[in-house]
C-alpha positions as CSV (number, residue, x, y, z in Angstrom):
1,X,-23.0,16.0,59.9
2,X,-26.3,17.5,59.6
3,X,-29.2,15.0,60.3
4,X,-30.6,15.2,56.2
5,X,-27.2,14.0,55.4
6,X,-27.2,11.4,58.0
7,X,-30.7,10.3,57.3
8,X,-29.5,10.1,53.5
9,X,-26.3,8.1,54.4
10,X,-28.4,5.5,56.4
11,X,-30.8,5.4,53.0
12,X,-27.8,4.9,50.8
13,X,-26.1,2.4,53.0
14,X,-27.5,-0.6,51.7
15,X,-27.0,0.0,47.7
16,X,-23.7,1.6,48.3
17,X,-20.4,-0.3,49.3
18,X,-18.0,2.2,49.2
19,X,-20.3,4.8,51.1
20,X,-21.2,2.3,54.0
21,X,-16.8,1.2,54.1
22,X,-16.7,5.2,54.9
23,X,-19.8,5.4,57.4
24,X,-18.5,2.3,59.1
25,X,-14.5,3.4,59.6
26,X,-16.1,6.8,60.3
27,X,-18.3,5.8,63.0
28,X,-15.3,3.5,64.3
29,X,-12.9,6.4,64.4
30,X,-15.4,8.2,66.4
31,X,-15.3,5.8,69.0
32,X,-11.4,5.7,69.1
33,X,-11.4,9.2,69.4
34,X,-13.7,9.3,72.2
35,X,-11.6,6.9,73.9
36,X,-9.2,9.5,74.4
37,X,-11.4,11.9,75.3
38,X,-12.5,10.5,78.7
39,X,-8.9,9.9,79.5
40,X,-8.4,13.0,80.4
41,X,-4.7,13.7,80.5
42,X,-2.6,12.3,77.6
43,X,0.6,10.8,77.2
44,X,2.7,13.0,74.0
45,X,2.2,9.8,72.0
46,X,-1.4,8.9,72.8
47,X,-2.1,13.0,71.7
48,X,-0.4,12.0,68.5
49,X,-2.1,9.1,68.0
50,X,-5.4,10.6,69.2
51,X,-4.3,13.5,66.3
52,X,-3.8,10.9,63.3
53,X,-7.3,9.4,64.5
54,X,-8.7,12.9,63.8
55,X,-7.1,12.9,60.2
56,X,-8.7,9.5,59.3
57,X,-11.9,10.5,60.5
58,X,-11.9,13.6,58.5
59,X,-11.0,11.7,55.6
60,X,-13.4,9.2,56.1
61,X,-16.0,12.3,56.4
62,X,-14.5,14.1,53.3
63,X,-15.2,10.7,51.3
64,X,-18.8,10.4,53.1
65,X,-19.4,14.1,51.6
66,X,-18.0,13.6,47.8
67,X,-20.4,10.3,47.4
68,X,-23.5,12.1,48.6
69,X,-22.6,15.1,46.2
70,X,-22.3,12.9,43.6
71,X,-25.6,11.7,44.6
72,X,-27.4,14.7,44.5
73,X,-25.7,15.4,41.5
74,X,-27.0,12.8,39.6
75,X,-30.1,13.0,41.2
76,X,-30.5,16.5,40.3
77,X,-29.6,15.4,36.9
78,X,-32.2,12.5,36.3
79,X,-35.3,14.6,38.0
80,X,-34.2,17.6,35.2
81,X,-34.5,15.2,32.5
């Protein structure tokens, strides 16, 4: 994530449940994933289950991205009012 949208997400955190569920499990997944990472050499199930981590992340990101476009949105919105 670019660090405007972080700094944005960090801003948004307190007012918005949803968005800081998302940044929390995100920011968790991370951690899992880099779990594996330092490993080194992974068992076939620990690459699978290193893969779904991947997924959720991504999802978690792809949730992340449609609440702060929804923001700017209606940001855009009220400042063209």
């Amino acid at each position: 994530m670019e660090q405007r949208d972080e700094e944005l997400i960090i801003s948004l955190l307190p007012q918005n449940p949803e968005l800081k569920e998302a940044w929390d499990e995100h920011r968790r997944l991370a951690v899992e994933i880099e779990r594996f990472e330092q490993r080194g050499h992974l068992t076939a199930p620990e690459e699978v289950e290193k893969k779904n981590f991947q997924k959720l992340k991504l999802a978690e990101k792809d949730k992340i991205q449609h609440i702060l476009d929804e923001y700017r949105r209606v940001e855009e919105a009220n400042s063209s009012a």
